[in-house]
N, C-alpha and C positions, 0 to 999 in steps of 0.2 A: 763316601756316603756320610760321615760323620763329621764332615768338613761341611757339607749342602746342611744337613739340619740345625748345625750351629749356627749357620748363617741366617737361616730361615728363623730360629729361637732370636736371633739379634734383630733381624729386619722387625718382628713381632713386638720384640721390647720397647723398640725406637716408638711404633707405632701406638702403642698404649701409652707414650709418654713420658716413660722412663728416660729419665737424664743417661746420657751418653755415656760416661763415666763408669755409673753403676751397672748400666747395659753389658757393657763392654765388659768388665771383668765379673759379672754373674754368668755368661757365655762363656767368657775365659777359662772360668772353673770348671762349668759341666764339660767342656771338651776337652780341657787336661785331665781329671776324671774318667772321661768316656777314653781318650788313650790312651791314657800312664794307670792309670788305679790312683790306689788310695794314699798310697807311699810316695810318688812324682807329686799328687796334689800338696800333699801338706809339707814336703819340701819347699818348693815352689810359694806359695800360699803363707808362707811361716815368714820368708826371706823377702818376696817380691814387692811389697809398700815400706819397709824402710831402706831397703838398698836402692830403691830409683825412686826416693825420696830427698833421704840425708847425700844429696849433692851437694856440695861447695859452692858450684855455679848458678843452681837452683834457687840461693836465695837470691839473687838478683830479680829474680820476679814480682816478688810481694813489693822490693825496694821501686822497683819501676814504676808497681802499678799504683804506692803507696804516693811516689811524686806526681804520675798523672793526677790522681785525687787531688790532692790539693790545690794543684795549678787550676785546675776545670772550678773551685771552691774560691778560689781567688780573680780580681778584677783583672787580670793579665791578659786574659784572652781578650776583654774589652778594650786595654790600652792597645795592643797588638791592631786589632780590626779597625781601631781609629786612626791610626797610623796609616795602615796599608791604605784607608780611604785616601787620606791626602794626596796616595801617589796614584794610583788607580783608578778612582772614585769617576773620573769624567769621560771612561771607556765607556761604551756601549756596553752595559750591564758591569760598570764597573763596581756596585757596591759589592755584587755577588763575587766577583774576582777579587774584593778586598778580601771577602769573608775564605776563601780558597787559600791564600797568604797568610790569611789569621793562621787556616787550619794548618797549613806546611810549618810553620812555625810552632807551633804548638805541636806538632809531632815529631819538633827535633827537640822538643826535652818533656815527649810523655811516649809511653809507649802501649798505651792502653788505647783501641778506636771506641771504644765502648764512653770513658772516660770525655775524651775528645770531643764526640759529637753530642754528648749530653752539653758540654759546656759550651759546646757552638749552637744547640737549638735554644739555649738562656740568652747567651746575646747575639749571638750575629741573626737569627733568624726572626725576632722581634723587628729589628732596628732594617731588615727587608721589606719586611710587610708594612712597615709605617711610610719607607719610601715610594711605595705604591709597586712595590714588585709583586708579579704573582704568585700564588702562594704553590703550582709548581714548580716555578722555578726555585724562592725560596729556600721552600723544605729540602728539594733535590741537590740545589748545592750544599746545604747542610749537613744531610746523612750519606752523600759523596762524598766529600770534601775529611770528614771525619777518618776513613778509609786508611789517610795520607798517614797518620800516626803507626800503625804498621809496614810500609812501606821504609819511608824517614826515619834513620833512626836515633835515637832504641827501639826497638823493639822486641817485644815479649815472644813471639811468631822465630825470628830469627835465633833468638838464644833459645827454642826448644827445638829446633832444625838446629843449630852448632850441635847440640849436645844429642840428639841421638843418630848424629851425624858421624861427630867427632871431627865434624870442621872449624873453623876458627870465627868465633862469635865476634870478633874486633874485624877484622876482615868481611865478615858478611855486613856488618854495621856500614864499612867505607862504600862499600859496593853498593850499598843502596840509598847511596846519594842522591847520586844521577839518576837511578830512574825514579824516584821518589818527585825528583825535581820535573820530569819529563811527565809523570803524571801528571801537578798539579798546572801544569804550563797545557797540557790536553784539555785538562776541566775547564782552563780559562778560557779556551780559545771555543770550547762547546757552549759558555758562556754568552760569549759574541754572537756565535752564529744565533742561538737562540734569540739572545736580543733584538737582532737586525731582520729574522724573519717572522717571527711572532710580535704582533702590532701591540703594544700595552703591555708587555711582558715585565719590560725592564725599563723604568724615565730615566735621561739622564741625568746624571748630579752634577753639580757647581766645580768649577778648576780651581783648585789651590793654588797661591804661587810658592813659587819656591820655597822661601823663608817658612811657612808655614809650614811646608813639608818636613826641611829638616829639622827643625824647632818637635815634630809628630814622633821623631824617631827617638827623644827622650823617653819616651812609653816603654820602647823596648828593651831597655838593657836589661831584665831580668829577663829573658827568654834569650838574652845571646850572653848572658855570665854562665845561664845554666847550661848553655850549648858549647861553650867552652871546654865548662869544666866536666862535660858527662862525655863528651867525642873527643873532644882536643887531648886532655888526660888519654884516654884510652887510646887514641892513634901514637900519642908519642911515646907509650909504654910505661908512661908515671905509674896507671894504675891499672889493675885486672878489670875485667867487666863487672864481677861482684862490688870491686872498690868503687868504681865510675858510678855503681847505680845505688851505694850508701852514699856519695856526695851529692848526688841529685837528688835523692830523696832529703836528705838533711837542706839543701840549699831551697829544695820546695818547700818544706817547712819554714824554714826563716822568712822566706819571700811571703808566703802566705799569712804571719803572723805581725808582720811589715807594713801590706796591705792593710786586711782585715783587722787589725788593733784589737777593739773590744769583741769581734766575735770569731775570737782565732781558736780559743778553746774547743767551741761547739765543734768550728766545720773540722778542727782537725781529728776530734773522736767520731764528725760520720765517715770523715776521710778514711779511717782507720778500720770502721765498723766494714765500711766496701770492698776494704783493700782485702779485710781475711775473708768477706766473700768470695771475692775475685778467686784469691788463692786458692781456700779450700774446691772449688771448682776445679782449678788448673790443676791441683796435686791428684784429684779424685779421678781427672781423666788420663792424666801420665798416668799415674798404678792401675787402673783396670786398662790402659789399652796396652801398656806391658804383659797383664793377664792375657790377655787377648792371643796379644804375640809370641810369649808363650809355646800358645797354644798351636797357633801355626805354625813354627818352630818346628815342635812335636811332627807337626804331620807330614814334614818335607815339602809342603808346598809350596815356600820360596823359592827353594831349589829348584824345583818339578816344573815350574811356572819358568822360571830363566832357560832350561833345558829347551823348556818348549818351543821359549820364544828365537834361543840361538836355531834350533833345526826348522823353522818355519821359512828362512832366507830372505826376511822384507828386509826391505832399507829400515838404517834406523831411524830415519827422522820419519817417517810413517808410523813407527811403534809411538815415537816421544810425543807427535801429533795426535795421535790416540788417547795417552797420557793426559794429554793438558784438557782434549773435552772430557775424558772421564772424571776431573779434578774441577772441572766447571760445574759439571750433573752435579756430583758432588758435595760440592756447596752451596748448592739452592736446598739442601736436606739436613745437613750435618756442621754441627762446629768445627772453625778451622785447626784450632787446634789437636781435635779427635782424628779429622784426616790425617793431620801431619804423622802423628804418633800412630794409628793405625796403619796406616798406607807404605811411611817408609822402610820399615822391614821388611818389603814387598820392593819397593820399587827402585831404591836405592842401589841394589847392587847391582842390576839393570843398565843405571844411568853412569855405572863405573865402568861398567862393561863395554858398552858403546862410546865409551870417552869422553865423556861428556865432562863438565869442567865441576866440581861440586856446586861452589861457588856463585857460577852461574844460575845451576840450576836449583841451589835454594831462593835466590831473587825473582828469578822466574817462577818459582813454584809460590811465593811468598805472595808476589803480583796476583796471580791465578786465586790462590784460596779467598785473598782478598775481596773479589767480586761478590763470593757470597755472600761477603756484610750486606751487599743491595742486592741481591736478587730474592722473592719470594721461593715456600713460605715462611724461609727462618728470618733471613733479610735483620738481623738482630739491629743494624743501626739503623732502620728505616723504624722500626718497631720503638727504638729510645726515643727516636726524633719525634714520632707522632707522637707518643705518650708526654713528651714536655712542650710540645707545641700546640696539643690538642688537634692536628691536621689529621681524616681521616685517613688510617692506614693505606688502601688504594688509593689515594691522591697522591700518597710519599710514593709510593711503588711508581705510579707511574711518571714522578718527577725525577727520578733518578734512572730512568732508561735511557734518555741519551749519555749519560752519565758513564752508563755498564758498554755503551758501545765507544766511548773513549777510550774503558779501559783496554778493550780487545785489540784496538788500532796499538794501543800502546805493547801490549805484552807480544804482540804480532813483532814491534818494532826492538822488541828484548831481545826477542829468538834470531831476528835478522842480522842484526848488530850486535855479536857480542860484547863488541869493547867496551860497549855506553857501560858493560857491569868489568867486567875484565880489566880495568884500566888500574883496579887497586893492586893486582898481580907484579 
């Protein structure tokens, strides 16, 4: 009974608007309260925001989300997209597939999609619209496309699955190469199709010749020094994840100051003002969904729930199938991050249970939460994208529906395939 009205006081918070975070651990309280008393609370309560705070691995985040900022502040992403034009550009909807390259790129040295798709609807989504693309396809590839910086990593998503995992956050890094890269190779090819049956959708552009082309790729070596030295370091064990994501944060400042000359001061104090936003969010929803957890803790209902699920006798790939639409619902309502940390002290020992490979199943899970960057009504990078492109909300929504059914083909094609993720083992 006191497990249903916490839940129903939480469903009630969300609904009033209350941010996630403070939701989560103002329910946290009253049901550690309502089961332990007053002495469990303020034990709890006293210990619980600086112990699953002051992580070591934890600062990596701020450093991540601190080099996304920058990079999306600086013209990189524009040299990137003009690049990929040269090689791209004369596909059938080829500028959009440039802009999908831009974005794959740009999420192997940001790990923020928030980050990512603001700096893709500044220039890749302009430089659509002027080539006479329309402006679903446009925006759609832009607040899809964005997505890829979670997947591709770093990612911020991945080091809060390592760590309340206690899996290996360089290893989930490898493992989400491939499908990172199988992603943005879906979007291209949803791309095509779109171009070739929608009449006016997408003109073609001009063929580079070669020379042009590799002469384009001088654009990018600061998005492959930084992809060196943030994965390369970190696969070959030079440096921890915390180190890898001070070097990229320090390399995206240089690189931005490089660029940008006279106006590197400004963007790196908004870069800065964002990034403890960013943060102060991330730490605000890890400590109250810890509260939370807690809380569930207390009532045995992890246990009670695994109990259940062992004496029910379904297959487990029926339970995991379950799993993945309830993690879909999910995200059309809730931050992926609040999932993660809510959810997995629930379903994790579940996924160990039935054997499942961790690994696997943070990639897959990683894939999954993903979608709900585009689905309504949270859809947070359909919402960045309209707001900096001024394209009305429901036109981004519905520009990025073929989009959400690539991703299904694809996460379809994770579960099928292990190895595409397994292969780092």
């Amino acid at each position: 009974m006191t497990v249903t009205l916490v839940l129903v006081l939480l469903a009630v918070l969300l609904l009033l608007g209350m941010p996630i975070g403070f939701a989560m651990g103002l329910t946290g309280v009253v049901g550690i309260y309502a089961v332990g008393g007053v002495d469990t609370l303020m034990g709890i309560v006293a210990a619980t925001p600086y112990r699953q705070s002051a992580s070591w691995i934890l600062t990596a985040i701020p450093l991540f989300v601190l080099m996304a900022e920058m990079l999306a502040s600086s013209r990189i992403t524009s040299d990137l997209f003009s690049a990929m034009n040269r090689w791209v550009g004369h596909l059938p909807g080829g500028l959009a597939i440039a802009g999908v390259l831009a974005a794959a790129g740009l999420g192997a040295v940001s790990g923020s999609s928030t980050a990512a798709t603001a700096a893709l609807s500044k220039s890749v989504a302009p430089e659509l619209l002027r080539a006479g693309y329309s402006r679903g396809l446009a925006i759609g590839t832009v607040a899809s496309a964005g997505t890829l910086a979670i997947m591709i990593p770093p990612s911020v998503i991945m080091v809060i699955y390592g760590i309340l995992t206690e899996t290996s956050v360089g290893q989930l890094f490898v493992a989400g190469i491939v499908p990172g890269l199988i992603t943005a190779g879906a979007y291209a090819a949803t791309i095509v199709v779109w171009a070739k049956h929608v009449p006016g959708a997408a003109p073609r552009a001009q063929r580079y010749s070669w020379h042009e082309r590799f002469v384009s790729l001088r654009g990018i070596w600061p998005m492959l020094v930084l992809f060196v030295l943030v994965i390369g370091g970190l696969y070959s064990g030079i440096v921890t994840v915390t180190e890898s994501a001070a070097v990229g944060a320090a390399g995206a400042i240089l690189l931005g100051f490089w660029f940008l000359r006279g106006q590197c001061w400004p963007a790196l104090r908004a870069a800065l003002a964002r990034t403890v936003g960013t943060t102060a969010m991330i730490f605000t929803i890890i400590i109250g969904a810890h509260l939370f957890g807690y809380f569930m803790t207390l009532t045995g209902v992890p246990q009670a729930l695994l109990s259940y699920v062992d004496g029910l006798g379904i297959a487990p790939w029926i339970i995991f199938s379950l799993m993945i639409l309830v993690y879909l619902v999910l995200g059309c309502f809730m931050d992926q991050l609040a999932i993660l940390v809510l959810t997995l002290p629930i379903v994790f020992p579940m996924i160990l249970r039935f054997g499942y490979d961790p690994i696997w199943f943070g990639i897959v899970l990683t894939k999954t939460v993903e979608i709900g960057l585009m689905t309504p009504p949270m859809g947070m990078n359909c919402f960045v994208a309209s707001s900096i492109s001024k394209i009305p909300l429901s036109q981004v929504f519905r520009g990025v529906t073929p989009f959400i059914g690539a991703e299904l083909v694809t996460i379809a094609l994770l579960i099928s395939v292990p190895q595409l993720v397994l292969w780092v083992r």
